[in-house]
C-alpha positions in Angstrom: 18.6 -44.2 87.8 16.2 -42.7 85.4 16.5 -40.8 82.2 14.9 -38.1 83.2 17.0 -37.8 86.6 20.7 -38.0 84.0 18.8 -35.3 82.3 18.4 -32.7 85.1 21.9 -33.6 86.1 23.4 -32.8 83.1 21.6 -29.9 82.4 23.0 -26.5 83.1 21.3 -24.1 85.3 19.9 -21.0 84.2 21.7 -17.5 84.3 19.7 -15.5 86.3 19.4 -11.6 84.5 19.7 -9.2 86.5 17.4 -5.9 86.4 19.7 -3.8 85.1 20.5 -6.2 82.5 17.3 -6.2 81.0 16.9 -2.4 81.3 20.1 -2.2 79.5 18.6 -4.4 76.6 15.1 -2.9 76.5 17.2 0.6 76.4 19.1 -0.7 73.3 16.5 -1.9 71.6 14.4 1.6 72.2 17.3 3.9 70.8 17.4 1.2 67.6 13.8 2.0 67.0 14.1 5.5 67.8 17.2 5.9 65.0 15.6 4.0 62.5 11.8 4.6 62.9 11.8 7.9 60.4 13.7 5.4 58.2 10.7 2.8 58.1 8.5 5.2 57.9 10.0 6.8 54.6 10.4 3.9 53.0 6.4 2.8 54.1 5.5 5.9 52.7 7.8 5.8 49.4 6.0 2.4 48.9 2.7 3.2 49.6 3.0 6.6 47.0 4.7 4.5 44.6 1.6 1.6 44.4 -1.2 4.1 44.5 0.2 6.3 42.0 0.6 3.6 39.8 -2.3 1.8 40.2 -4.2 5.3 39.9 -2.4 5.8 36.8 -3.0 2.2 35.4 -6.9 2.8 36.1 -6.8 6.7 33.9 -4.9 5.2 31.2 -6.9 2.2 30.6 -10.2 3.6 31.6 -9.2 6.7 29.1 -8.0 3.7 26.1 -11.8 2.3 26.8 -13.7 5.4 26.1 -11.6 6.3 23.6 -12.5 2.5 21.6 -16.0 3.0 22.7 -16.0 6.6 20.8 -14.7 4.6 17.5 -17.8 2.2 18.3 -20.2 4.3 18.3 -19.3 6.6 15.6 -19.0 3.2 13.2 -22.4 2.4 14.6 -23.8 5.9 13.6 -22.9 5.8 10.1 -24.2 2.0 9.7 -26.6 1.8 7.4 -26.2 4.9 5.5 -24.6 5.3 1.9 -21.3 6.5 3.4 -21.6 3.7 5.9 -21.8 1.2 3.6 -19.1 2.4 1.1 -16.6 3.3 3.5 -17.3 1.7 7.0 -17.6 -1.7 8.3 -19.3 -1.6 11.5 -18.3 -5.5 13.1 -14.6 -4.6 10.9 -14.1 -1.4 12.9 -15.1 -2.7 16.7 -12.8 -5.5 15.8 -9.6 -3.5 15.4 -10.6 -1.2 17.6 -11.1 -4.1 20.3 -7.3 -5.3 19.2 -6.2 -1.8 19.8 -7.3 -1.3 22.6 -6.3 -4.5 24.2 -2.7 -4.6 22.6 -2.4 -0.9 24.3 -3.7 -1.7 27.8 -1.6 -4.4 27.6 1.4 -2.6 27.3 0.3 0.4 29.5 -0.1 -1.6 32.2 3.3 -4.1 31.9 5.3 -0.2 31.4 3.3 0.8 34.5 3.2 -2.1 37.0 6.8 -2.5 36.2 8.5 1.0 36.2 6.3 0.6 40.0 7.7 -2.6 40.8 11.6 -1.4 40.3 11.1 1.1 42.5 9.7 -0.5 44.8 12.6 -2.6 45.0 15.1 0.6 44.5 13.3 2.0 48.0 14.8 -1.4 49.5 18.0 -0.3 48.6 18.0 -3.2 46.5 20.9 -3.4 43.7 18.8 -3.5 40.4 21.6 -3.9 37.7 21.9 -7.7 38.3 18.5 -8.0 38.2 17.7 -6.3 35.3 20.8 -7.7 33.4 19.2 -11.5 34.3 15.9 -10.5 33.2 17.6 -9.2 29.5 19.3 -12.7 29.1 16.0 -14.5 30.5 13.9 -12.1 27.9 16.1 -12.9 25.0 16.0 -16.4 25.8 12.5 -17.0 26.0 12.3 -14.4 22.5 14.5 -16.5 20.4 12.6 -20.1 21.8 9.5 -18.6 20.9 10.7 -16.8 18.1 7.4 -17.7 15.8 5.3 -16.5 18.3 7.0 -13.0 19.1 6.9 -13.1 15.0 2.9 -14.3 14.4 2.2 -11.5 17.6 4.1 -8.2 15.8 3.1 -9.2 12.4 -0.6 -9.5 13.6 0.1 -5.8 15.6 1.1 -3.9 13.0 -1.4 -5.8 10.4 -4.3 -4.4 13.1 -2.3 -0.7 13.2 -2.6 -0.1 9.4 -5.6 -1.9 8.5 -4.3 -4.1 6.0 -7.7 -5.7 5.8 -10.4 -6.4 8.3 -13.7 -8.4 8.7 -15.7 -9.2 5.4 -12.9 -8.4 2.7 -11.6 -10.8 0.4 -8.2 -10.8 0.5 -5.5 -13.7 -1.0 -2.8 -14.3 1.9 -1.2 -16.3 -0.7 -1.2 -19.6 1.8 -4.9 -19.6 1.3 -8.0 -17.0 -0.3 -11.1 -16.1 1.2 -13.9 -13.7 3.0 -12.1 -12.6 6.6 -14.0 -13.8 9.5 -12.0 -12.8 12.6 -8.8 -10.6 12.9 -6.3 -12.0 15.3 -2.9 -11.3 17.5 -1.8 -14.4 16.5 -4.0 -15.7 13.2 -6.5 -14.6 11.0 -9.7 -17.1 10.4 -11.3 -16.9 6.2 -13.9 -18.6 4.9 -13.0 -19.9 1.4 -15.3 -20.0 -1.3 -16.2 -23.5 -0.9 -17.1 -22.8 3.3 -13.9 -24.1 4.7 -12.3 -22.5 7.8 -8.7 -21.5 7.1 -6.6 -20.4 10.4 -3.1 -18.3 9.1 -0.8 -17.5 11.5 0.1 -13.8 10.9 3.8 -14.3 10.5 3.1 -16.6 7.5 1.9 -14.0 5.3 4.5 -12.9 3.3 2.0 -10.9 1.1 -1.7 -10.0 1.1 -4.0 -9.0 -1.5 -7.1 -7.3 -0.3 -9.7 -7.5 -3.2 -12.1 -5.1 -1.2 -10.7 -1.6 -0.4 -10.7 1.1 -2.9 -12.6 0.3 -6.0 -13.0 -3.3 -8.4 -13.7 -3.5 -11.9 -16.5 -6.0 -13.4 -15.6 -7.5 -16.9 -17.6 -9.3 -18.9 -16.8 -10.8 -22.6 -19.8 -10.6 -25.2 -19.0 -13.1 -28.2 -20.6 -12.8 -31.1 -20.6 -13.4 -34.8 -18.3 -11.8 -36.8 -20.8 -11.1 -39.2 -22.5 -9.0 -37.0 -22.7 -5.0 -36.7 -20.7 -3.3 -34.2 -22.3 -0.5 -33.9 -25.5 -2.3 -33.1 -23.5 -4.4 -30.4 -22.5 -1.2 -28.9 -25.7 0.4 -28.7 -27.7 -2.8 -27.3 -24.7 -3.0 -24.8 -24.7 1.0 -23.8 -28.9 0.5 -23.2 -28.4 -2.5 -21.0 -26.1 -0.8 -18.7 -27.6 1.8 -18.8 -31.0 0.6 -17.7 -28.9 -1.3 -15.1 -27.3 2.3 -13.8 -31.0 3.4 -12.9 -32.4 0.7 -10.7 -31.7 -0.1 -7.2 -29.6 -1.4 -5.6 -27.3 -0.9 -8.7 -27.5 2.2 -8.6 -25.3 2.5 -5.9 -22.9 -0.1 -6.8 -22.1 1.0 -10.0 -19.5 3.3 -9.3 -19.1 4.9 -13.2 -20.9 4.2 -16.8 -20.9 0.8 -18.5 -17.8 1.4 -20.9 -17.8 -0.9 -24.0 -13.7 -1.2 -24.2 -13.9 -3.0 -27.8 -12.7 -6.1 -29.2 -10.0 -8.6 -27.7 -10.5 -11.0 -30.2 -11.5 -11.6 -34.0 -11.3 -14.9 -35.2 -13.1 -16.3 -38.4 -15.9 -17.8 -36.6 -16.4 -15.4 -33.7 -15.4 -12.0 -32.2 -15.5 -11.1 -28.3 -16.1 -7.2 -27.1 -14.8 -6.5 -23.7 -17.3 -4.3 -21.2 -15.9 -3.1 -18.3 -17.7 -0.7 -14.7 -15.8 0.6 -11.9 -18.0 -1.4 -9.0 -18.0 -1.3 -4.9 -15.5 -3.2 -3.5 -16.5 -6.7 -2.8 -19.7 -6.8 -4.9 -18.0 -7.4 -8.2 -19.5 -10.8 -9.4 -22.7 -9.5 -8.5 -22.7 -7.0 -11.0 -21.1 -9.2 -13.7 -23.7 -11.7 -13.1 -26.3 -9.2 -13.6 -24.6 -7.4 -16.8 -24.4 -10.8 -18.3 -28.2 -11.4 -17.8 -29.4 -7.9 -19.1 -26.7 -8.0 -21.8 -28.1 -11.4 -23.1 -31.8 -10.5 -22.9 -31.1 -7.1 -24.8 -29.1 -9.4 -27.9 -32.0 -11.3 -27.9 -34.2 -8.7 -28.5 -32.3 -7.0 -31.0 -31.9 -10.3 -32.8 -28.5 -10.9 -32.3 -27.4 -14.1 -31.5 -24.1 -14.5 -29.5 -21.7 -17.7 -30.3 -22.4 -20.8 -28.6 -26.7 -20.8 -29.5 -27.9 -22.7 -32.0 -26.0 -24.0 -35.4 -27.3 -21.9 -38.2 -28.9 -24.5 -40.7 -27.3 -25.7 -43.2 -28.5 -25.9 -46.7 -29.0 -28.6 -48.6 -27.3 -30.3 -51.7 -28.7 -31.8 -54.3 -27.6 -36.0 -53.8 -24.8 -37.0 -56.4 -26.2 -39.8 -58.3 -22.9 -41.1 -59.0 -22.0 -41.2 -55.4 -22.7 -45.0 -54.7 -20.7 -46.5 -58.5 -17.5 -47.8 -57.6 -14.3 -46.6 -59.6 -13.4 -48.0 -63.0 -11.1 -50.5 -63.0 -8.5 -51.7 -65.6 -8.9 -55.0 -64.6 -12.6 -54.7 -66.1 -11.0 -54.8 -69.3 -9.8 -58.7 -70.6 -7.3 -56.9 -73.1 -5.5 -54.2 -71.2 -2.1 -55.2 -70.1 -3.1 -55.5 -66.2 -5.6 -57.7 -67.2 -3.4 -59.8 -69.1 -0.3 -59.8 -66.4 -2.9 -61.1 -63.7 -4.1 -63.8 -66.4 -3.3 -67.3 -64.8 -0.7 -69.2 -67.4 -2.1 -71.9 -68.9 -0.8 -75.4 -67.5 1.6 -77.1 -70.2 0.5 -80.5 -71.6 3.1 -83.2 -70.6 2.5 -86.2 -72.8 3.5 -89.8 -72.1 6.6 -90.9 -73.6 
């Protein structure tokens, strides 16, 4: 006997439905749809509210945070190359915080957003959202505290961005390492030292930050000269140079008040050193103490004063000592003086035969 003929053998037939069976069932399954229907449909239509309200909300918010960074943009770019502009605005500084702005906000916008939507999406399911939302503050503070230098580089580079602690082309000291700023990040912030190098610090490394280019700097310059010289000559060769200097472009506009000639920080007996001192723009600072240094050189020059560290004055000349090559007298030039006669050999003693 085959398989297949066990098979049918064993196999129970088929209960046949009856009509009024399957009229029962369809008539069931009708009044199931019919008392929940208006249900579905609410909760379709809660759904469907609840995504395109928040996805027409996401769009206004972010499209209203890009115009409002693209108005910053263009009003830096208007200024650009004016006086105020360059004093007070830094065109590729500005569209980088305001790019970090605007991203940092979008960013959140949209996670408050997309998830307020998504919870209730899941309320409209009836779903219970207190375990979920307790798992996702233990899950949240877990991931915080494993990436703790993270969360901490992120906030510190946020709130670096919010108060413009400094921004592209200053010269700050981060006190890990100095330089010019070439990017502002989230994360780090890129200088270029003085000798070229590329230093990436992480945000929540900097403990302190001196910015060398906001407000106003000062340009010092030391003048040594002679003591012998007159002050009041200094001053007034000093007072011409920078005020020659105060007329000409592009100084002019750099120099933020007169040349002041503060005095002296030093006299000693072979030199004394006058201190000059100008309010400058911030960040052009050597600049103008390089240039101070060259007109305040060239105007001691021409007034015939000559600053400490030229050339040795000559000196004059003595008349030769003619005694200078005799040797010292001596006692022991003299046969009778009592050196003489202590250094005297004794004569050897005559031993005679016996």
């Amino acid at each position: 006997m085959s398989w297949s003929v066990l098979t049918a053998a064993t196999e129970p037939e088929p209960i046949p439905v009856t009509l009024d069976e399957a009229a029962e069932k369809a008539t069931n399954a009708a009044s199931w749809v019919e008392q929940n229907w208006s249900t579905w449909l609410n909760t379709g239509l809660r759904i469907l509210l609840i995504v395109v309200v928040a996805l027409l909300l996401r769009w206004a918010v972010r499209r209203a945070l890009t115009k409002l960074i693209e108005r910053m943009n263009r009003s830096a770019q208007a200024v650009e190359g004016t006086a105020l502009g360059g004093l007070l605005v830094n065109a590729e500084r500005r569209r980088q915080r305001s790019e970090a702005i605007g991203s940092v906000l979008r960013s959140v916008a949209s996670f408050l957003i997309l998830g307020t939507a998504g919870l209730m999406v899941l309320g409209a399911f009836d779903i219970d959202l207190a375990p979920l939302l307790a798992s996702a503050g233990v899950a949240g503070v877990a991931i915080g505290f494993g990436a703790r230098n993270l969360v901490t580089d992120f906030l510190s580079g946020v709130f670096m961005i919010l108060e413009d602690q400094y921004g592209v082309g200053d010269s700050v000291d981060a006190g890990v390492a100095s330089g010019e700023v070439v990017e502002v990040g989230l994360r780090v912030t890129k200088l270029r030292g003085i000798d070229g190098e590329i230093w990436y610090v992480r945000n929540g490394e900097i403990k302190r930050i001196g910015n060398l280019s906001q407000g106003w700097a000062t340009a010092a310059v030391d003048v040594t000269v002679r003591p012998t010289e007159d002050l009041d000559k200094v001053r007034a060769v000093i007072a011409a140079a920078g005020e020659s200097m105060a007329e000409e472009e592009p100084w002019n506009e750099r120099l933020w008040g007169p040349v002041e000639v503060l005095g002296l920080t030093e006299v000693l007996i072979d030199s004394m050193t006058i201190r000059v001192s100008v309010k400058t723009m911030p960040g052009k600072k050597l600049g103008v103490e390089r240039e101070l240094r060259w007109r305040i050189k060239r105007g001691l020059d021409e007034a015939g004063i000559r600053i400490v560290g030229g050339l040795p004055a000559q000196a004059e000349e003595v008349a030769a000592d003619p005694t200078a090559g005799m040797a010292a007298p001596s006692v022991f030039a003299n046969a009778t003086s009592p050196q003489s006669a202590a250094a005297t050999p004794l004569p050897r003693p005559d031993l005679g035969k016996s």
